[in-house]
PDB file of N, CA, C and O in Angstrom:
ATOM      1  N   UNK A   1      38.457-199.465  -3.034  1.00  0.00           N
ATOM      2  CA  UNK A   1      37.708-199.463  -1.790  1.00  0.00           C
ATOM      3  C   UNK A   1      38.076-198.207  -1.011  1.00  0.00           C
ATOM      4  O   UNK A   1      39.191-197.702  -1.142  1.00  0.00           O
ATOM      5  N   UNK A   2      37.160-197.706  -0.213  1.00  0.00           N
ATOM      6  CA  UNK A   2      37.204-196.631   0.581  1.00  0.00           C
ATOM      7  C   UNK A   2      37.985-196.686   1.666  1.00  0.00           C
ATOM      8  O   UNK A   2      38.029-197.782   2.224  1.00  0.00           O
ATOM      9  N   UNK A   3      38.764-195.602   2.232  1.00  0.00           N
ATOM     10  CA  UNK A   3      39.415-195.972   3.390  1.00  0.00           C
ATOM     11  C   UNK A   3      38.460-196.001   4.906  1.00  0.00           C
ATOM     12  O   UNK A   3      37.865-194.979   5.250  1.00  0.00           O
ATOM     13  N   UNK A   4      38.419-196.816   5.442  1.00  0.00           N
ATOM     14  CA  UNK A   4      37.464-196.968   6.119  1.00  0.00           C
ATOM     15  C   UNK A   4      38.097-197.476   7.889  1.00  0.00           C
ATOM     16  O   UNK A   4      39.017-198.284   8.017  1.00  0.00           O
ATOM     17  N   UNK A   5      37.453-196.877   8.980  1.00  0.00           N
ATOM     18  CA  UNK A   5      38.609-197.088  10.271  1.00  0.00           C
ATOM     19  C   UNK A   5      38.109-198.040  10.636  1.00  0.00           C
ATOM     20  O   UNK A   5      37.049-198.620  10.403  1.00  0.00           O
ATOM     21  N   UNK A   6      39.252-198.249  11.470  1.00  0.00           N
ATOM     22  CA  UNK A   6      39.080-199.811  12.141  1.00  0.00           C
ATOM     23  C   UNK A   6      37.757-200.206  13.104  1.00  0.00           C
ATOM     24  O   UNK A   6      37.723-201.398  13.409  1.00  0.00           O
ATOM     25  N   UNK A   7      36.718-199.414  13.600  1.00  0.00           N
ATOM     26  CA  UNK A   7      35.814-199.162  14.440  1.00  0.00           C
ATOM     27  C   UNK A   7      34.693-199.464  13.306  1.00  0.00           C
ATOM     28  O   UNK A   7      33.824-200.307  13.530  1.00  0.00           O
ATOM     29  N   UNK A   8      34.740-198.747  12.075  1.00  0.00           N
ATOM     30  CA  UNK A   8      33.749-199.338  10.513  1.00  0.00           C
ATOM     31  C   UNK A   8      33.864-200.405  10.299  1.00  0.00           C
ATOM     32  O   UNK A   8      32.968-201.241  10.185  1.00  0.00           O
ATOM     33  N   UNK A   9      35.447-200.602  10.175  1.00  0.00           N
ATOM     34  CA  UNK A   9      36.100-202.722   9.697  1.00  0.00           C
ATOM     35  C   UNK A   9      34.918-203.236  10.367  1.00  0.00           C
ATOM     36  O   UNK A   9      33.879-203.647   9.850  1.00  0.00           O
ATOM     37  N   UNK A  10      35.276-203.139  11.767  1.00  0.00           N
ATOM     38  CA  UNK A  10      34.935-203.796  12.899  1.00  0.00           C
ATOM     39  C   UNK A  10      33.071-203.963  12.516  1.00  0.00           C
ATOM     40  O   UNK A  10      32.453-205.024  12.417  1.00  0.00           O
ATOM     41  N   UNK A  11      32.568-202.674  12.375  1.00  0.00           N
ATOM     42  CA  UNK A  11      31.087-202.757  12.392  1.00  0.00           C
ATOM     43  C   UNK A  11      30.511-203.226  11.159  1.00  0.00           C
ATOM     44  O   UNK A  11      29.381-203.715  11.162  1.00  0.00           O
ATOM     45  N   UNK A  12      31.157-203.126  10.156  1.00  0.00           N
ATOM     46  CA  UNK A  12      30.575-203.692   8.810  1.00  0.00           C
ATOM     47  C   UNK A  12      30.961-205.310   9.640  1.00  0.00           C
ATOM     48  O   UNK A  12      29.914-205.734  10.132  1.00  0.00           O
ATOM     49  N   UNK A  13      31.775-205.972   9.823  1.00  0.00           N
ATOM     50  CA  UNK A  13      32.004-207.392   9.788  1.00  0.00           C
ATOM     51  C   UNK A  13      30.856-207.634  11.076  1.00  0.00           C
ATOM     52  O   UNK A  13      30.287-208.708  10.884  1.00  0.00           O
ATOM     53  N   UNK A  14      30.392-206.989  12.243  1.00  0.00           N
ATOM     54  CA  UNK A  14      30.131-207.185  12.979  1.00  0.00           C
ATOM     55  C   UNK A  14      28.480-207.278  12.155  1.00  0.00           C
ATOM     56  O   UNK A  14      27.872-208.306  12.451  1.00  0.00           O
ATOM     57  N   UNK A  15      27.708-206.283  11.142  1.00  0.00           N
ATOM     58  CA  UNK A  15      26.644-206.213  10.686  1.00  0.00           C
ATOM     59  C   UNK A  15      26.801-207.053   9.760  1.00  0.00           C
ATOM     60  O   UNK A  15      25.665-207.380   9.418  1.00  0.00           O
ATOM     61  N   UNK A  16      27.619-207.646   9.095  1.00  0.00           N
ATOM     62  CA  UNK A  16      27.761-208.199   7.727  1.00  0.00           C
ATOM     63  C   UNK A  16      27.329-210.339   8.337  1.00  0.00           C
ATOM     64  O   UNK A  16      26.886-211.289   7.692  1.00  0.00           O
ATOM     65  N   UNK A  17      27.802-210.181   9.899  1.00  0.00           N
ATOM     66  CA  UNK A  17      27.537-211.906  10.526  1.00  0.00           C
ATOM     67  C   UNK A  17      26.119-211.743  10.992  1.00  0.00           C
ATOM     68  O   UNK A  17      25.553-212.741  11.438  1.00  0.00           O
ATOM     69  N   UNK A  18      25.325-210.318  10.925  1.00  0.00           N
ATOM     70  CA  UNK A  18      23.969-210.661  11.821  1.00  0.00           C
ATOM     71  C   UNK A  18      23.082-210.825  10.778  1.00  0.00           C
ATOM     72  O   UNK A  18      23.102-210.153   9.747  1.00  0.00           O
ATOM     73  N   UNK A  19      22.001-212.053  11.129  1.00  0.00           N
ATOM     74  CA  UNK A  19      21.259-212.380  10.788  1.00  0.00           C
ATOM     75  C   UNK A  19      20.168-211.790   9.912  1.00  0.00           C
ATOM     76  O   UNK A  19      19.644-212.234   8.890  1.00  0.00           O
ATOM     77  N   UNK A  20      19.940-210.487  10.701  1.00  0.00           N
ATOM     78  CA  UNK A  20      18.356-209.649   9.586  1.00  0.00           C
ATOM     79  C   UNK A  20      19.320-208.309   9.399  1.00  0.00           C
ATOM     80  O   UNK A  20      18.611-207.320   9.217  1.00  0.00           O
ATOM     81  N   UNK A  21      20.474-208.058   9.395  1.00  0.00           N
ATOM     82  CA  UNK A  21      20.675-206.903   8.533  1.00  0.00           C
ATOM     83  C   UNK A  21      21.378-207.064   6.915  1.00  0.00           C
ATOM     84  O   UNK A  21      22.330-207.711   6.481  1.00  0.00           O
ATOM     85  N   UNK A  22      20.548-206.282   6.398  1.00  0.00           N
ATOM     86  CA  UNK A  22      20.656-207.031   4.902  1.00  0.00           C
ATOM     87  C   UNK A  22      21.938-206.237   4.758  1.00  0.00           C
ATOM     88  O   UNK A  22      22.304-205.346   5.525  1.00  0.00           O
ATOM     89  N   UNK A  23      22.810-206.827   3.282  1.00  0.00           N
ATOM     90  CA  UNK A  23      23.549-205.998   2.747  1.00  0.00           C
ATOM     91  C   UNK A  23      23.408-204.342   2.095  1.00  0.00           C
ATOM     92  O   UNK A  23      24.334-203.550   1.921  1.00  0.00           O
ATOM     93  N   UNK A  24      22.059-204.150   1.834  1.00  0.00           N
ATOM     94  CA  UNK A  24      21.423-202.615   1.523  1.00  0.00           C
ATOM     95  C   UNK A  24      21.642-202.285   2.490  1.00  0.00           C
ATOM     96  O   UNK A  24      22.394-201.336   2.267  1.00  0.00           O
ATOM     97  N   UNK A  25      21.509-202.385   3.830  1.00  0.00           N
ATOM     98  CA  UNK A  25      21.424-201.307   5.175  1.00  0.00           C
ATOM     99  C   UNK A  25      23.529-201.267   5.025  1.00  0.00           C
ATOM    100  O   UNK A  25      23.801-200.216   4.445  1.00  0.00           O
ATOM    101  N   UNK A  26      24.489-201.839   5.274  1.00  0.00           N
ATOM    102  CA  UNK A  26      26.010-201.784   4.934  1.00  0.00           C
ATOM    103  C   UNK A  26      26.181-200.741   3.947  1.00  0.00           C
ATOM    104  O   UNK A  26      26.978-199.806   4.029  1.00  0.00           O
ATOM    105  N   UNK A  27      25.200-201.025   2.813  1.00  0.00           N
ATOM    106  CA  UNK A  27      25.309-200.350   1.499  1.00  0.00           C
ATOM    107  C   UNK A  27      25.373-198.658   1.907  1.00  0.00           C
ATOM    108  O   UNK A  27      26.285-197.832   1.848  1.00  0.00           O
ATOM    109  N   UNK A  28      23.985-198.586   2.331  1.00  0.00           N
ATOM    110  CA  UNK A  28      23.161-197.403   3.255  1.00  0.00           C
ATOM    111  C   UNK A  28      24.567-196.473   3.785  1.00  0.00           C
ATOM    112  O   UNK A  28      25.185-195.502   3.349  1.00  0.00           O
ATOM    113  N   UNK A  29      24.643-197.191   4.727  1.00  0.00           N
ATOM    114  CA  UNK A  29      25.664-196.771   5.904  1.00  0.00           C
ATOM    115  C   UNK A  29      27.050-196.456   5.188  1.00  0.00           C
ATOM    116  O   UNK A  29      27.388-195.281   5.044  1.00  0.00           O
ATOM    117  N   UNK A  30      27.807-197.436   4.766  1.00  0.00           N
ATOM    118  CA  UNK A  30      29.080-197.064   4.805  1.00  0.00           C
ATOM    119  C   UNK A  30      29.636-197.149   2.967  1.00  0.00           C
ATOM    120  O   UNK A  30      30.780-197.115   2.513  1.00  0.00           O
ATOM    121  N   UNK A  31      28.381-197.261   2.292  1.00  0.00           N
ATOM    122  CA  UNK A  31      28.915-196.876   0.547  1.00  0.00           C
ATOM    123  C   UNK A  31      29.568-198.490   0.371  1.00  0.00           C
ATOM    124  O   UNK A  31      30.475-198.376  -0.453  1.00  0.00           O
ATOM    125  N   UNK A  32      29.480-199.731   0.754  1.00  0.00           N
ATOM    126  CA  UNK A  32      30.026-200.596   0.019  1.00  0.00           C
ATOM    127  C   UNK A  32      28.847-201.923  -0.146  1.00  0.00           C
ATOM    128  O   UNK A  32      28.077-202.275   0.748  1.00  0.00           O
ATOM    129  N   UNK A  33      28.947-202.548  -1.569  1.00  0.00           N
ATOM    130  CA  UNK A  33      27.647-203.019  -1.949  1.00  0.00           C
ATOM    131  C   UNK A  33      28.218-204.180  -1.596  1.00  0.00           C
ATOM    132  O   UNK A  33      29.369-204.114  -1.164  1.00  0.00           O
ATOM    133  N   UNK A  34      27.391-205.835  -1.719  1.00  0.00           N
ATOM    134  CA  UNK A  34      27.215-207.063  -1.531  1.00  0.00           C
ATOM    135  C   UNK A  34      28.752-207.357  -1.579  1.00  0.00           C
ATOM    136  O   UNK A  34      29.399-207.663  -0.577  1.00  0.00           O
ATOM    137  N   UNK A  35      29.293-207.234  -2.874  1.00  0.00           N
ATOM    138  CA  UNK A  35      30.841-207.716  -3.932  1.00  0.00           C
ATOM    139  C   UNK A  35      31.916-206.910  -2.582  1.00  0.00           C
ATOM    140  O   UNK A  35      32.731-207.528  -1.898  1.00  0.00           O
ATOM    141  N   UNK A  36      31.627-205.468  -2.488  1.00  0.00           N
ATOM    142  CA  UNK A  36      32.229-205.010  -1.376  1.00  0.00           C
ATOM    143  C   UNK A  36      32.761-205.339  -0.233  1.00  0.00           C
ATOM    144  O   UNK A  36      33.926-205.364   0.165  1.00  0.00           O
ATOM    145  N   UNK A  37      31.372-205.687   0.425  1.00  0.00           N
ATOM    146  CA  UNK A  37      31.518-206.277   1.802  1.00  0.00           C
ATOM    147  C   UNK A  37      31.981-207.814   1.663  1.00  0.00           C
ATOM    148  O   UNK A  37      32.725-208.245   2.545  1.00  0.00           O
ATOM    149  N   UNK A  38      31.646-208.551   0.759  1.00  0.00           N
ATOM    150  CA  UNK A  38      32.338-209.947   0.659  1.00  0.00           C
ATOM    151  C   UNK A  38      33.956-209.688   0.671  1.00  0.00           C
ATOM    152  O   UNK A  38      34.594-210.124   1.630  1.00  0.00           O
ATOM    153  N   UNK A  39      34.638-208.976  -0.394  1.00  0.00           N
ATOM    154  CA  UNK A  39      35.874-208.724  -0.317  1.00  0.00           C
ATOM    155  C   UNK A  39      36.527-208.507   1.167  1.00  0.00           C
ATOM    156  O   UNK A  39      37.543-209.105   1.520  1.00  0.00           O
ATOM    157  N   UNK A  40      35.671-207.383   2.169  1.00  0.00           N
ATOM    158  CA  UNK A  40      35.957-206.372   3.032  1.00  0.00           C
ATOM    159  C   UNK A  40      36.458-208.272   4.126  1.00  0.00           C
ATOM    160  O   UNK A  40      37.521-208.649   4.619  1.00  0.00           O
ATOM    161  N   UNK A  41      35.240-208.847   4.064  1.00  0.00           N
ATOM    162  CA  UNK A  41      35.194-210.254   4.817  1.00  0.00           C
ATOM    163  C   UNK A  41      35.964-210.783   4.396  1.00  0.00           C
ATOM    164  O   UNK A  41      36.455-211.529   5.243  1.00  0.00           O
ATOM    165  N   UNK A  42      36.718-210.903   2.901  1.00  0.00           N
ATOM    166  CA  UNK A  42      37.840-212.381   2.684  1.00  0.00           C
ATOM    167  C   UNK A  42      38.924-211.416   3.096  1.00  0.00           C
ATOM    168  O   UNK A  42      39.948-212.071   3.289  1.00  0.00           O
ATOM    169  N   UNK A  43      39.127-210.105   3.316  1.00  0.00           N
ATOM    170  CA  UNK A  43      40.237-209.514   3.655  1.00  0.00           C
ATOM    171  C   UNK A  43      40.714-209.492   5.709  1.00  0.00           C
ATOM    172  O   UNK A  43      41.770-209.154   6.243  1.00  0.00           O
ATOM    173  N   UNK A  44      39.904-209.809   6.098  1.00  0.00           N
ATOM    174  CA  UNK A  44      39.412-209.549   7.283  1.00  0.00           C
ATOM    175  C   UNK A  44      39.463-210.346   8.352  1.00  0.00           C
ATOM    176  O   UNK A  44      40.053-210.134   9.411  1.00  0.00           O
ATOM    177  N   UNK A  45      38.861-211.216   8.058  1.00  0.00           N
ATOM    178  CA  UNK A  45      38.509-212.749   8.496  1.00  0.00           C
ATOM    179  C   UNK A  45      39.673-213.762   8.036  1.00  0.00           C
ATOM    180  O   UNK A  45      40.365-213.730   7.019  1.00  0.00           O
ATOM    181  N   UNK A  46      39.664-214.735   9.186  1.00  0.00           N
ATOM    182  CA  UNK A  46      40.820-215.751   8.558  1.00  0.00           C
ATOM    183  C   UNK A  46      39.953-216.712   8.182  1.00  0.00           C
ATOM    184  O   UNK A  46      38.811-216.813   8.630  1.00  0.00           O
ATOM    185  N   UNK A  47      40.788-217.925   6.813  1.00  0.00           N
ATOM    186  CA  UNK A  47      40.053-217.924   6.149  1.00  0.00           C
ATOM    187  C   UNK A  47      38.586-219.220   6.456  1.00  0.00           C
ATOM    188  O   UNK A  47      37.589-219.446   5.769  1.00  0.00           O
ATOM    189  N   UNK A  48      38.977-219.734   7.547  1.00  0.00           N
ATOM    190  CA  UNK A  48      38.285-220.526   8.014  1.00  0.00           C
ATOM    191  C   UNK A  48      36.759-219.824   8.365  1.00  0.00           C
ATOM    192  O   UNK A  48      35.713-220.443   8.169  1.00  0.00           O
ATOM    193  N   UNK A  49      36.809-218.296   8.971  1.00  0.00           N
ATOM    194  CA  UNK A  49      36.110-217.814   9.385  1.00  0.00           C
ATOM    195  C   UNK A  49      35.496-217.073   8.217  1.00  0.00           C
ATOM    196  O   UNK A  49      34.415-216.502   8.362  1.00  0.00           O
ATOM    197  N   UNK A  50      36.034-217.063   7.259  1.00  0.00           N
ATOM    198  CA  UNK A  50      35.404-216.231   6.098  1.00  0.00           C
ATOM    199  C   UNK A  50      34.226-217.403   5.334  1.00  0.00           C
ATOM    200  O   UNK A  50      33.043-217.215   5.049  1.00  0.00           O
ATOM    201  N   UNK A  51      34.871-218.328   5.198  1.00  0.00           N
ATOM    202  CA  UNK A  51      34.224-220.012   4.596  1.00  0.00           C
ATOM    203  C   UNK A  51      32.736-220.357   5.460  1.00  0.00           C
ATOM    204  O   UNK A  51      31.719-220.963   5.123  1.00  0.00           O
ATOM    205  N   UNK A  52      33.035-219.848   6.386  1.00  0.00           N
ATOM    206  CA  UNK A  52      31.533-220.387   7.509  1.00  0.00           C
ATOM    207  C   UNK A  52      30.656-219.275   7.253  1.00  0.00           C
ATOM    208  O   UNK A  52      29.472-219.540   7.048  1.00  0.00           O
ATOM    209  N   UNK A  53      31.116-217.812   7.223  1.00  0.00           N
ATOM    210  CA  UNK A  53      30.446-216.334   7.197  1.00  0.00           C
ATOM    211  C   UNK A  53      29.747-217.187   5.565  1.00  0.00           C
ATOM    212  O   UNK A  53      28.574-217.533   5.420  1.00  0.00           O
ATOM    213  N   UNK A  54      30.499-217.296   4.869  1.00  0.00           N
ATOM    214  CA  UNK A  54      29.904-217.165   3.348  1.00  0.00           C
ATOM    215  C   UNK A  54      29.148-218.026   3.434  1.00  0.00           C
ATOM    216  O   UNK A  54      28.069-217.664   2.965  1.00  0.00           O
ATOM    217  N   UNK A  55      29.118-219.402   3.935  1.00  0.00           N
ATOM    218  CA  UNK A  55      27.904-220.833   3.774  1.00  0.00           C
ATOM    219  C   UNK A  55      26.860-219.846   4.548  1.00  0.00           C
ATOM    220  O   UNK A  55      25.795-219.501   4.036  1.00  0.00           O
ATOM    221  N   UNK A  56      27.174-219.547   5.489  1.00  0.00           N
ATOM    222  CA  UNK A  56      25.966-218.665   6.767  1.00  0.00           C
ATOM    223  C   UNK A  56      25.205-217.748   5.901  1.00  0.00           C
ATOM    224  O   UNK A  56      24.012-217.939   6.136  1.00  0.00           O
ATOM    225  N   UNK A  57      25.385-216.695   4.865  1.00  0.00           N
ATOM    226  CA  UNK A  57      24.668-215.645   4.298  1.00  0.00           C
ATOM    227  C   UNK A  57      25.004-216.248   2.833  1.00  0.00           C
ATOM    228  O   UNK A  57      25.530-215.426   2.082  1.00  0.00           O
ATOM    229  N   UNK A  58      24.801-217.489   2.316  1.00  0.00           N
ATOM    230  CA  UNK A  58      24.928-217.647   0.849  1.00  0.00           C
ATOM    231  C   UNK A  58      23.067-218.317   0.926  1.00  0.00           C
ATOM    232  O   UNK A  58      22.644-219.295   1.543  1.00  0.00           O
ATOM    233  N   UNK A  59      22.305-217.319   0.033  1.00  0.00           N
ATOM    234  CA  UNK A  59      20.873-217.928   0.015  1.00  0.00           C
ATOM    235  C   UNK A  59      20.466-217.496   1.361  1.00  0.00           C
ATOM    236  O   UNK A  59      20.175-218.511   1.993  1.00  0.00           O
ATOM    237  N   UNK A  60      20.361-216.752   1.868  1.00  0.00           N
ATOM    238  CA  UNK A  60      19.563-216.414   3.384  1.00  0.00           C
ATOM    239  C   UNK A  60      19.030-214.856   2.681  1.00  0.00           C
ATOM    240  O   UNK A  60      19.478-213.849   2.132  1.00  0.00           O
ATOM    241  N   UNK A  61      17.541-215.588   3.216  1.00  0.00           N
ATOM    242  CA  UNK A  61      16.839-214.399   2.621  1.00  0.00           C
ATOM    243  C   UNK A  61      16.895-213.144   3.682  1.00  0.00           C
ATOM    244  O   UNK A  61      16.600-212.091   3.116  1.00  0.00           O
ATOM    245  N   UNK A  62      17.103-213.039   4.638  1.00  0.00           N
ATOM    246  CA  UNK A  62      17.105-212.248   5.607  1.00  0.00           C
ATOM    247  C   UNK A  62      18.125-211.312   5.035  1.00  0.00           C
ATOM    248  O   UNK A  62      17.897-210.118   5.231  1.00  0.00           O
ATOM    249  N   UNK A  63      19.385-211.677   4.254  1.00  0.00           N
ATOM    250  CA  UNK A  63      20.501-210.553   4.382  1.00  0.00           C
ATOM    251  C   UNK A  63      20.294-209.813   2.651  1.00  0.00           C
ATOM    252  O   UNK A  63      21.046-209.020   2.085  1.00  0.00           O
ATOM    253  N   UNK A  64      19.043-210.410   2.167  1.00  0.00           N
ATOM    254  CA  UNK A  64      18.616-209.438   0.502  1.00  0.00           C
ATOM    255  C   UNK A  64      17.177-208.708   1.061  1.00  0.00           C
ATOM    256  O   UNK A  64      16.235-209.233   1.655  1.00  0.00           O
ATOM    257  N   UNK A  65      17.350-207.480   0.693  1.00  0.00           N
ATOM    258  CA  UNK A  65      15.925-206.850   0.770  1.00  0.00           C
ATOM    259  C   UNK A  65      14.616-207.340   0.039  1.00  0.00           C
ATOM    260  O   UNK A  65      13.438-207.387   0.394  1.00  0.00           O
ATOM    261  N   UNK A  66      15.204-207.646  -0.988  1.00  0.00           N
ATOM    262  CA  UNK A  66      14.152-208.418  -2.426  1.00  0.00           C
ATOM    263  C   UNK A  66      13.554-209.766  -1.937  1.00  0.00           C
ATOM    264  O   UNK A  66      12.445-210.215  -2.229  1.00  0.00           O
ATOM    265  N   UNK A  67      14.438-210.291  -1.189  1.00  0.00           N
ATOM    266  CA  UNK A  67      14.053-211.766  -0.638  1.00  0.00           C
ATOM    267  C   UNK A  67      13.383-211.573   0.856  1.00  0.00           C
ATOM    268  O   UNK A  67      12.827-212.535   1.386  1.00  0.00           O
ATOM    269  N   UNK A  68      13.440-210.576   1.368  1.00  0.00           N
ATOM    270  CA  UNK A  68      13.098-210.780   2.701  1.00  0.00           C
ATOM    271  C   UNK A  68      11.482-210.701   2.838  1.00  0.00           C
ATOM    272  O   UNK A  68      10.779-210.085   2.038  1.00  0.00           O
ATOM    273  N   UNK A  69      11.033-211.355   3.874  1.00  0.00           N
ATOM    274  CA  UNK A  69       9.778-211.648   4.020  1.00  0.00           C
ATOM    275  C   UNK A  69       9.312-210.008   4.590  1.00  0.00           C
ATOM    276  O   UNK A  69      10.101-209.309   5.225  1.00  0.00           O
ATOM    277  N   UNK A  70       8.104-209.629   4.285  1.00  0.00           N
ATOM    278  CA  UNK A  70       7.596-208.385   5.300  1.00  0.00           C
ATOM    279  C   UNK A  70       7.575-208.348   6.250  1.00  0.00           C
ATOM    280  O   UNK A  70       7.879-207.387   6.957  1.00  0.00           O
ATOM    281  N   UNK A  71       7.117-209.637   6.649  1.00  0.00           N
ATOM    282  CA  UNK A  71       6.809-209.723   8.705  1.00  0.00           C
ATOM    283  C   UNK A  71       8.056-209.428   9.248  1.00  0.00           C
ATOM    284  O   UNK A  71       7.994-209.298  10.471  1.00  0.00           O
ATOM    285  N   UNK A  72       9.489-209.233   8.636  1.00  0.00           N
ATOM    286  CA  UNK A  72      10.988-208.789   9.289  1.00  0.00           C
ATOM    287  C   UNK A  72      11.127-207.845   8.818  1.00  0.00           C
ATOM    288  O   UNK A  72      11.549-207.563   7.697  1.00  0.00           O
ATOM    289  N   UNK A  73      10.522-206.782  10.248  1.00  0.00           N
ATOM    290  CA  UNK A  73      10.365-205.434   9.747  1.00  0.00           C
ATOM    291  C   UNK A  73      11.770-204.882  10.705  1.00  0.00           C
ATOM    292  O   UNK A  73      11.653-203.656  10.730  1.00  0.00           O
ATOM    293  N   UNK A  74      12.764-205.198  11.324  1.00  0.00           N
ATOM    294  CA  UNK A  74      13.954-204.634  12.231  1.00  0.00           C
ATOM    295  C   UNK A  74      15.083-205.873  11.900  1.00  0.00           C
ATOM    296  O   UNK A  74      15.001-207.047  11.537  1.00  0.00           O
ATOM    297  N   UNK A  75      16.044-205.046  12.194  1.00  0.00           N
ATOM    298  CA  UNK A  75      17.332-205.546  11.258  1.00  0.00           C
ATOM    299  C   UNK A  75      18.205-206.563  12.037  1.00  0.00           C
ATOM    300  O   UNK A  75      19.226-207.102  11.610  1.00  0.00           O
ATOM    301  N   UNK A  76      17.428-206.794  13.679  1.00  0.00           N
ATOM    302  CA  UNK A  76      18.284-207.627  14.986  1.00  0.00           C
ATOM    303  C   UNK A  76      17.428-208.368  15.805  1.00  0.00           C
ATOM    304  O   UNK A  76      16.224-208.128  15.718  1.00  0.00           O
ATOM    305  N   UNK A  77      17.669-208.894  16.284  1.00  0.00           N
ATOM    306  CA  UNK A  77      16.933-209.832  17.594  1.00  0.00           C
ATOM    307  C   UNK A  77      16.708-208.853  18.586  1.00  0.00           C
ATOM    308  O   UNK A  77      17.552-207.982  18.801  1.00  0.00           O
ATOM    309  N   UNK A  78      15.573-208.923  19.251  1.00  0.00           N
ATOM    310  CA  UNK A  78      15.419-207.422  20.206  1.00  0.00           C
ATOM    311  C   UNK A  78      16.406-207.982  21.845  1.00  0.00           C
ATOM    312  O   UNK A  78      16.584-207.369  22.898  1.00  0.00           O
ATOM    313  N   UNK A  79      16.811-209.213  21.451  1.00  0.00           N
ATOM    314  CA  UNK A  79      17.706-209.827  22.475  1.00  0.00           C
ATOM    315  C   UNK A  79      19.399-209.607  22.412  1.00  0.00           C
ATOM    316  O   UNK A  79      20.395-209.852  23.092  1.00  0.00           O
ATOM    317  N   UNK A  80      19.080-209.072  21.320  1.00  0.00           N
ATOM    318  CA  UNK A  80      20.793-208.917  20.874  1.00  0.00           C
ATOM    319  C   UNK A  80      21.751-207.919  21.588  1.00  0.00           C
ATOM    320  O   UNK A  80      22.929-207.985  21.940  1.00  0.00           O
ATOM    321  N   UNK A  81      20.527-206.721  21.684  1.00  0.00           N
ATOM    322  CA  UNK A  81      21.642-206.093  22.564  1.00  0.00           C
ATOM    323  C   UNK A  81      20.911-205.984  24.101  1.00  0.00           C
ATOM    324  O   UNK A  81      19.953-205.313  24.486  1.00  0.00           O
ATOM    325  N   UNK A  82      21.638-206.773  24.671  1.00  0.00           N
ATOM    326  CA  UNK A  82      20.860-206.592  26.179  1.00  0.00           C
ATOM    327  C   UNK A  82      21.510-205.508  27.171  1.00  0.00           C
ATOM    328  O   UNK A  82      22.726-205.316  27.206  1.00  0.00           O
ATOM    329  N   UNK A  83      20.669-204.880  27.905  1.00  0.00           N
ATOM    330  CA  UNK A  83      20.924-203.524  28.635  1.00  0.00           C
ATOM    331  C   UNK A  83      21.346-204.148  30.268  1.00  0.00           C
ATOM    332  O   UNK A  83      21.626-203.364  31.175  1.00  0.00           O
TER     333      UNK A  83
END
C-alpha cells in the first residue's frame, strides 16, 4: 500500500462511508482499488465500525459504477455539504 497522509486516511474513509461515491472515483483519486480501500477501512476503523461500514456498502449499487443506475449522475447529496 501507498504511503498515504493522514488528511487522505481521513478522506478515503470519509468517501469510502458516502453513499453515491463509488469505489472507481477512490480508485481515480488516490490509486487504491475496492480490496484496497476495504483493507485501508479494517485498518482504520475499530472493528465494530468497520462491520457496519461493510453490511452498509456490501451489494449497494450506488458504490459500483457497473451497478449504478444513470439517473445518479453526482457522487453526494446536494445537502451534504451545507454552506
Amino acid at each position: 500500500m501507498q504511503i498515504l497522509s493522514e488528511e487522505d486516511v481521513s478522506r478515503i474513509v470519509e468517501m469510502a462511508w458516502e453513499d453515491r461515491t463509488p469505489f472507481e472515483a477512490i480508485e481515480g483519486l488516490y490509486g487504491l482499488d475496492e480490496s484496497a480501500v476495504i483493507k485501508l477501512m479494517r485498518k482504520t476503523l475499530k472493528s465494530g465500525s468497520f462491520r457496519l461500514w461493510r453490511a452498509r456498502v456490501t451489494g449497494r449499487k450506488t458504490k459500483h459504477l457497473q451497478l449504478r443506475d444513470p439517473a445518479v449522475s453526482r457522487a453526494y447529496c446536494p445537502t451534504q455539504y451545507k454552506r
